[in-house]
TIDO-345901 format. One record per residue: residue number from 1; residue in one letter; x, y, z of N, C-alpha, C in turn. Coordinates in steps of 0.2 Angstrom, whole numbers, always signed. Example, Ala and Ser with C-alpha at 12.3 -4.5 7.8 and 13.67 -1.06 7.14 Angstrom:
% residues 2
1  A  +66  -28  +39  +62  -22  +39  +66  -16  +39 .
2  S  +64  -11  +35  +68  -5  +36  +64  +0  +39 .
This chain:
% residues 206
1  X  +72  -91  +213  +76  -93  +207  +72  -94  +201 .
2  X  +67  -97  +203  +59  -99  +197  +56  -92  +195 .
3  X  +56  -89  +199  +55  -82  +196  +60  -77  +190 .
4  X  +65  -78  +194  +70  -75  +189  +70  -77  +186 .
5  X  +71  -85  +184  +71  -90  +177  +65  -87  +172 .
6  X  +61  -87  +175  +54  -85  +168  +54  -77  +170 .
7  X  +56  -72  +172  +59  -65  +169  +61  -66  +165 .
8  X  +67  -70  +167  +73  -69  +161  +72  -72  +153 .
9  X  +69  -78  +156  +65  -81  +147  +61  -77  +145 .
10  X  +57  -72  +148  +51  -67  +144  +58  -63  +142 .
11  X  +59  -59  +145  +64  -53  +141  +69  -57  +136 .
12  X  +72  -63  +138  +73  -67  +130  +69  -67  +123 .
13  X  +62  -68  +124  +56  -69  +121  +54  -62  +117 .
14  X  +55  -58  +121  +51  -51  +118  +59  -48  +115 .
15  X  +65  -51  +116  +71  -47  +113  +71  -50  +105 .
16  X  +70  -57  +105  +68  -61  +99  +63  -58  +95 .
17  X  +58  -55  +97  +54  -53  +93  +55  -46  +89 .
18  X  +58  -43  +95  +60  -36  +91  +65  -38  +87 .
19  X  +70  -40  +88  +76  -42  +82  +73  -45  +75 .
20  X  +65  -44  +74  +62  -50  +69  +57  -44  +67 .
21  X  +57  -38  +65  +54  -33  +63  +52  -33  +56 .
22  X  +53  -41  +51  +51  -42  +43  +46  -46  +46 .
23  X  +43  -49  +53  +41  -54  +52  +35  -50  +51 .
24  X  +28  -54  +47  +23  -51  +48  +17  -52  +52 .
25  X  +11  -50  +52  +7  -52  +58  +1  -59  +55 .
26  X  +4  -58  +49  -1  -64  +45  +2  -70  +43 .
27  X  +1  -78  +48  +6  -83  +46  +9  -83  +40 .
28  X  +15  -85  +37  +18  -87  +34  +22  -80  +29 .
29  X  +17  -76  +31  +19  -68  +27  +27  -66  +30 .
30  X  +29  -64  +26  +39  -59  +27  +36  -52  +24 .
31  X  +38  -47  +30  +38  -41  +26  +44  -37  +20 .
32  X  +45  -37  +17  +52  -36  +13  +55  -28  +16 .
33  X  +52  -24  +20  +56  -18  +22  +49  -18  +27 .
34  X  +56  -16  +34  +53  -13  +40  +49  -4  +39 .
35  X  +47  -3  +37  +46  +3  +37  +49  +7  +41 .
36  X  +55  +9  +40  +60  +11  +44  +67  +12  +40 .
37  X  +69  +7  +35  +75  +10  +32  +74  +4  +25 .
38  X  +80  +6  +20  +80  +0  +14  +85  -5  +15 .
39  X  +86  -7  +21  +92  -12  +21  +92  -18  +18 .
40  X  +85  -20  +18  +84  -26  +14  +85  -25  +9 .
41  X  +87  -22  +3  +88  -20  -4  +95  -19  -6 .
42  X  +94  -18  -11  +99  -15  -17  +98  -11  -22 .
43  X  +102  -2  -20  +98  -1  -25  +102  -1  -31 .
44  X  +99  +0  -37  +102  +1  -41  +98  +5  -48 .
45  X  +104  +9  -52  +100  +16  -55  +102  +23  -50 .
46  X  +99  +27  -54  +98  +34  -48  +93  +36  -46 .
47  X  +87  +32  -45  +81  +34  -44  +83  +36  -36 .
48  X  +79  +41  -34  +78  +46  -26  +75  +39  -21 .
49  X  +76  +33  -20  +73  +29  -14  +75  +33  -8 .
50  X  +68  +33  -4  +68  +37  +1  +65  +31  +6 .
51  X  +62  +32  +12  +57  +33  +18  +57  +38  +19 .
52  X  +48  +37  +19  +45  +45  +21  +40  +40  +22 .
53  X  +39  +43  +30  +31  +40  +34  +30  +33  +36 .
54  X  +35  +30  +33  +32  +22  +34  +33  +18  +27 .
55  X  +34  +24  +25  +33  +23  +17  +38  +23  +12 .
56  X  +39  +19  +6  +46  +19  +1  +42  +21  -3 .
57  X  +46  +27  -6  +44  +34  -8  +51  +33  -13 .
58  X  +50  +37  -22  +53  +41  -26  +50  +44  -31 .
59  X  +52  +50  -33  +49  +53  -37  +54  +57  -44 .
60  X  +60  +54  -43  +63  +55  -49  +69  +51  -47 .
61  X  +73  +50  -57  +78  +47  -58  +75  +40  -61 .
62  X  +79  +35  -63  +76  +29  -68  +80  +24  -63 .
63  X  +78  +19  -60  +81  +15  -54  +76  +7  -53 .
64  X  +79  +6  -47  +76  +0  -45  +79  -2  -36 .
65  X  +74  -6  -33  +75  -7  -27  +77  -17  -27 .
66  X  +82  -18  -26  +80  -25  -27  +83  -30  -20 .
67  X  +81  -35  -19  +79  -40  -13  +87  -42  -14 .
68  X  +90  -43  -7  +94  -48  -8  +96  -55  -7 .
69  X  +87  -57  -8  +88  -62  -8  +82  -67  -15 .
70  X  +85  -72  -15  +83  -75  -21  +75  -79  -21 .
71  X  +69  -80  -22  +63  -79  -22  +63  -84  -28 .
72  X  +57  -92  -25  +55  -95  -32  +47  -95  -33 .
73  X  +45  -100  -31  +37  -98  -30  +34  -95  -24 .
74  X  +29  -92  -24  +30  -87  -19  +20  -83  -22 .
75  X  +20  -79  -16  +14  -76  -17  +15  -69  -14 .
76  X  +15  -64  -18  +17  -57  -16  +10  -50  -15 .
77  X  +11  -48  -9  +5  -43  -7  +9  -36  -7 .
78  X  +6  -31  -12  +9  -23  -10  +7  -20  -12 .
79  X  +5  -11  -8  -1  -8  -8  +4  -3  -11 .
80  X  +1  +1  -16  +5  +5  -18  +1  +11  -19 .
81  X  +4  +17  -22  +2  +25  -25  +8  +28  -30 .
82  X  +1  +28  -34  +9  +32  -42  +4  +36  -44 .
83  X  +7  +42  -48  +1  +46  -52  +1  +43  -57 .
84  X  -5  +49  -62  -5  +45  -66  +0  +43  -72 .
85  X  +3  +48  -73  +9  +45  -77  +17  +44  -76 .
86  X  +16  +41  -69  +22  +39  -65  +23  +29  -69 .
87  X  +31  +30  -69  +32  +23  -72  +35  +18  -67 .
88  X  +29  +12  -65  +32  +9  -61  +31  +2  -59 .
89  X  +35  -2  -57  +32  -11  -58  +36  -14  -53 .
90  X  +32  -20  -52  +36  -26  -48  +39  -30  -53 .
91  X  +46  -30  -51  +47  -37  -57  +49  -41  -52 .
92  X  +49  -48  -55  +52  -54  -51  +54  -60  -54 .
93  X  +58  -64  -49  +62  -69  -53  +69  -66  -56 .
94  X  +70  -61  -55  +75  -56  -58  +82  -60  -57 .
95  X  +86  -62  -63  +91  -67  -61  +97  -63  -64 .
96  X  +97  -55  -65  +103  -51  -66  +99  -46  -62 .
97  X  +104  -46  -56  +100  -39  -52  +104  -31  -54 .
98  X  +111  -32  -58  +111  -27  -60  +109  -22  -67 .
99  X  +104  -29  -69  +102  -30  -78  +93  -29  -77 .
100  X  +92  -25  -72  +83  -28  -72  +81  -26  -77 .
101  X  +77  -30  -82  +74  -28  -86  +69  -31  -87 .
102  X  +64  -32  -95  +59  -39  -96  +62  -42  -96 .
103  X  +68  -44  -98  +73  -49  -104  +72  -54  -98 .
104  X  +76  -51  -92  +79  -55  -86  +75  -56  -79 .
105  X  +68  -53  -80  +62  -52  -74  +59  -53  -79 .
106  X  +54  -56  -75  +45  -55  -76  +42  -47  -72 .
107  X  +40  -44  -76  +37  -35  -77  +33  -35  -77 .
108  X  +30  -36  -71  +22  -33  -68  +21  -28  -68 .
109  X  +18  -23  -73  +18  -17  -75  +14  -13  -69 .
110  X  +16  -5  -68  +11  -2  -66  +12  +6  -71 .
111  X  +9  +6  -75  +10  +12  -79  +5  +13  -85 .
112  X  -1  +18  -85  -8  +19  -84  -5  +22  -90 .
113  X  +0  +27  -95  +3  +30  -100  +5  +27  -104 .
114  X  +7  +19  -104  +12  +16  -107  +12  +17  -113 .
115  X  +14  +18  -118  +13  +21  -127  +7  +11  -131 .
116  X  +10  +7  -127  +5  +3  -130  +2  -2  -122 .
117  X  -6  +1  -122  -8  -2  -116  -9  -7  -115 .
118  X  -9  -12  -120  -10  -17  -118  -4  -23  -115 .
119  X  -1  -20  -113  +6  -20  -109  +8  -20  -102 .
120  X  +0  -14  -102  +1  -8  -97  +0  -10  -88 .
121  X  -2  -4  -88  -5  -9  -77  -9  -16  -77 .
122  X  -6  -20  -74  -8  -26  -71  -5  -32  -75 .
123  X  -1  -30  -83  +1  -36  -87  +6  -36  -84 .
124  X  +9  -43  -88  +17  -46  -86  +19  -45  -94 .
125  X  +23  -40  -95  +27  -36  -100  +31  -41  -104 .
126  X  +26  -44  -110  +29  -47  -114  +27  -57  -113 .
127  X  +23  -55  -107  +20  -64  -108  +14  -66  -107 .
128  X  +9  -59  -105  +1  -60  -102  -1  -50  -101 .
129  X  -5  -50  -109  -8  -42  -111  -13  -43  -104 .
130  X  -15  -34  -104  -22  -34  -102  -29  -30  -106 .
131  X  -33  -33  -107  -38  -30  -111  -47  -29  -106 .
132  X  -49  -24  -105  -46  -17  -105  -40  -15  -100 .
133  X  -36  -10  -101  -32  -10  -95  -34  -3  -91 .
134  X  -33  -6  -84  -35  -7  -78  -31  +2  -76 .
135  X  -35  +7  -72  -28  +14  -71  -27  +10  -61 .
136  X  -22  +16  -61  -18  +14  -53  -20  +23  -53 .
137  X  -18  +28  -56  -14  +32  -54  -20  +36  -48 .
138  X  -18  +43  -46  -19  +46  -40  -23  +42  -35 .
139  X  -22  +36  -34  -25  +31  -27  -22  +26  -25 .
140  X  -23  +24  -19  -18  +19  -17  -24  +12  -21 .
141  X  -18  +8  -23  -19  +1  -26  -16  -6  -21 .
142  X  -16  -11  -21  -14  -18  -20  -14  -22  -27 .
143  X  -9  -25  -26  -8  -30  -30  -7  -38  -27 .
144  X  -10  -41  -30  -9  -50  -27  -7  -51  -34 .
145  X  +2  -55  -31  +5  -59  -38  +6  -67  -34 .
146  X  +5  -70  -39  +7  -77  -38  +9  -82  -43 .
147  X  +17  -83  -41  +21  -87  -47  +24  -93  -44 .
148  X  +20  -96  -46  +20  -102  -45  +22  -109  -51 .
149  X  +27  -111  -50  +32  -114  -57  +32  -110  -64 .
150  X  +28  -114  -68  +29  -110  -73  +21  -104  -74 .
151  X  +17  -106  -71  +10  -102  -68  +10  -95  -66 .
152  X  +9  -89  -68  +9  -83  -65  +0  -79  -65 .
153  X  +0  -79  -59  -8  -73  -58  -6  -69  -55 .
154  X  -12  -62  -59  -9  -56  -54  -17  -53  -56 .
155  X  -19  -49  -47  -24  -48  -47  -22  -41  -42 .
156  X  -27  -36  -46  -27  -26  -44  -33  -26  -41 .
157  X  -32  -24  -36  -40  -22  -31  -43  -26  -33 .
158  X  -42  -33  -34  -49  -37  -31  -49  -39  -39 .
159  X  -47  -39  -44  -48  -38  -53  -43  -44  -54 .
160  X  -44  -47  -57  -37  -53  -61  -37  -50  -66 .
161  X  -31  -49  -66  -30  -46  -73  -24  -50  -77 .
162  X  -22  -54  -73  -18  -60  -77  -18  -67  -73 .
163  X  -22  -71  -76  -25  -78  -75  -22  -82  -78 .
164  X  -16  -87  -73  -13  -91  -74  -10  -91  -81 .
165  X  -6  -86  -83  -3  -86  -90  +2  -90  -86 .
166  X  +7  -95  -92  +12  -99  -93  +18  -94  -96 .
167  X  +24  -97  -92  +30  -96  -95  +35  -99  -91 .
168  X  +41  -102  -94  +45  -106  -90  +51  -103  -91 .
169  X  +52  -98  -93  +61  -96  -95  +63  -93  -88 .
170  X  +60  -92  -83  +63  -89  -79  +61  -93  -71 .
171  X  +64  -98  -68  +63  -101  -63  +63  -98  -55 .
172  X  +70  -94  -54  +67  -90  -48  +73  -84  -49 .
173  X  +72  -81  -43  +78  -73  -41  +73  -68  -38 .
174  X  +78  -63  -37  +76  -58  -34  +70  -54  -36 .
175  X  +67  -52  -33  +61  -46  -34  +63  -39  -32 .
176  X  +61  -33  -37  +64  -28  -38  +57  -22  -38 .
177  X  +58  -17  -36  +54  -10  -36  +56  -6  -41 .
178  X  +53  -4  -45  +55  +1  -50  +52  +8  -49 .
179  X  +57  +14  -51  +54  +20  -52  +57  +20  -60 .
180  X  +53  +22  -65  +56  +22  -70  +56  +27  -75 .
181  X  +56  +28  -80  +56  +32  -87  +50  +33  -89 .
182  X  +47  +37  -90  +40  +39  -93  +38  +39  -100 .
183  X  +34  +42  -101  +32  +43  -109  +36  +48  -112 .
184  X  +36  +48  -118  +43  +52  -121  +39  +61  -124 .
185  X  +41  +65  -121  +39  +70  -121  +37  +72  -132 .
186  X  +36  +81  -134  +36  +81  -139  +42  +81  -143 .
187  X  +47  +83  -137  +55  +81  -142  +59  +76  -140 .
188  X  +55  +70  -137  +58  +65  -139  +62  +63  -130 .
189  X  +59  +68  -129  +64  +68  -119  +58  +63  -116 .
190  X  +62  +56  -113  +58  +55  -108  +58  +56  -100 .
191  X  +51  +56  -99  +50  +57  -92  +52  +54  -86 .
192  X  +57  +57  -82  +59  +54  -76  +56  +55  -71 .
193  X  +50  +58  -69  +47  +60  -64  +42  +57  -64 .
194  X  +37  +57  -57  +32  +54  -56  +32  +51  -50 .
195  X  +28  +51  -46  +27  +51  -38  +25  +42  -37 .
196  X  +30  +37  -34  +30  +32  -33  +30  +29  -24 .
197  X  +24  +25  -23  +26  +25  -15  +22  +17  -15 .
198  X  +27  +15  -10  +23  +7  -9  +25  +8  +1 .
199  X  +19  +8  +1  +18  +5  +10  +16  +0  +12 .
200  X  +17  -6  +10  +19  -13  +12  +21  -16  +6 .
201  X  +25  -20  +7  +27  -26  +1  +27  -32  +6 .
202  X  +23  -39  +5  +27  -43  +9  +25  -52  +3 .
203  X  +29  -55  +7  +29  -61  +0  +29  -66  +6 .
204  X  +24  -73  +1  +23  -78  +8  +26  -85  +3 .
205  X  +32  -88  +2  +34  -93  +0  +30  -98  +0 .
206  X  +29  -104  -6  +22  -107  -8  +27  -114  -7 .
C-alpha cells in the first residue's frame, strides 16, 4: 500500500507540473506564452500572430498581442528578431487593452526607422529619448525592462538605454506585443510589413 501511495503522489506531482507549462526554470520567472499556442493573449488589430517554431511570429497587418492579465511592478525578459524596418514594441501598464497606444501604455519602442529617432529602439515613447539610438534589426535582441513605481529601466543587449526615467501617470495593466505601421512610403502609404518574432517573453513580479 506504501508503494502505491508514493506511485500515486509522484504521478500526482509530475501531472502538476505539466498543467504549469508558463512556469519557468528560473525562480520567480512566468513565461507569458508556452511556446505552443496564444492562449495567454488577446489579440487585437489584424496583424498575422502566428507560432512558428517555438516562436510568436507576424509579419503583416498593424496589431497587438495583449496579456490577460493585469501587471504593476514587475521585471520583463524578451528576446526578440525584427528587420530592419519592421515596427515593433513592448508596451506596458496598458490600462485600455482595446486602445494600446503611448497615451494609454508605456512604448518601449523597437523601431530602428522611426521618422524621429530619438524615440526610436530602446526609448519609452514620449517619457525617456535615446541618444545614440541603438538598431535591433536583422538579429536576435533581448530586452530587460523594469517598472518599478514610478521608476522605468530598459536595457538592449547588455546597453541601458533608459536609466531610471520617472513617470507616474500610469500605475499598472496589461502588457502588449506589437506588430505595427512603418515609415510612410513616397506617396504617403504606410508600411505594414516587416518580420517580427519573439522567442521568449517572460516577467518576474517585483
Amino acid at each position: 500500500m506504501k508503494r502505491r501511495a508514493a506511485i500515486a503522489s509522484l504521478v500526482l506531482g509530475i501531472s502538476a507540473l505539466a498543467y504549469s507549462p508558463q512556469a519557468s526554470s528560473e525562480a520567480g520567472w512566468v513565461s507569458l506564452f508556452d511556446g505552443k499556442s496564444l492562449d495567454g493573449f488577446s489579440k487585437v488589430g489584424d496583424a498575422n500572430w502566428r507560432i512558428e517554431d517555438g516562436m510568436i511570429v507576424a509579419d503583416k497587418g498593424n496589431g497587438f498581442l495583449v496579456t490577460k492579465s493585469d501587471y504593476k511592478d514587475y521585471e520583463i525578459k524578451a528576446e526578440f528578431w525584427v528587420e530592419a524596418d519592421s515596427n515593433s514594441g513592448i508596451f506596458i501598464r496598458c490600462t485600455e487593452p482595446e486602445k494600446i497606444g503611448a497615451d494609454t501604455c508605456y512604448e518601449v519602442n523597437i523601431w530602428d526607422t522611426r521618422p524621429d529617432p530619438s524615440y526610436g529602439t530602446g526609448a519609452i515613447v514620449n517619457v525617456a529619448k535615446v541618444n545614440p539610438m541603438p538598431h535591433a534589426g536583422g538579429k536576435w535582441n533581448t530586452f530587460e525592462i523594469t517598472a518599478k513605481g514610478s521608476s522605468f529601466t530598459v536595457v538592449l543587449n547588455g546597453q541601458k538605454t533608459v536609466d531610471g526615467a520617472q513617470d507616474s501617470k500610469l500605475a499598472n495593466g496589461k502588457v502588449a506585443l506589437q506588430h505595427g505601421l512603418g515609415s510612410k512610403d513616397a506617396a504617403g502609404v504606410a508600411n505594414d510589413k516587416g518580420v517580427v518574432k519573439f522567442r521568449k517573453v517572460e516577467i518576474k513580479p517585483l
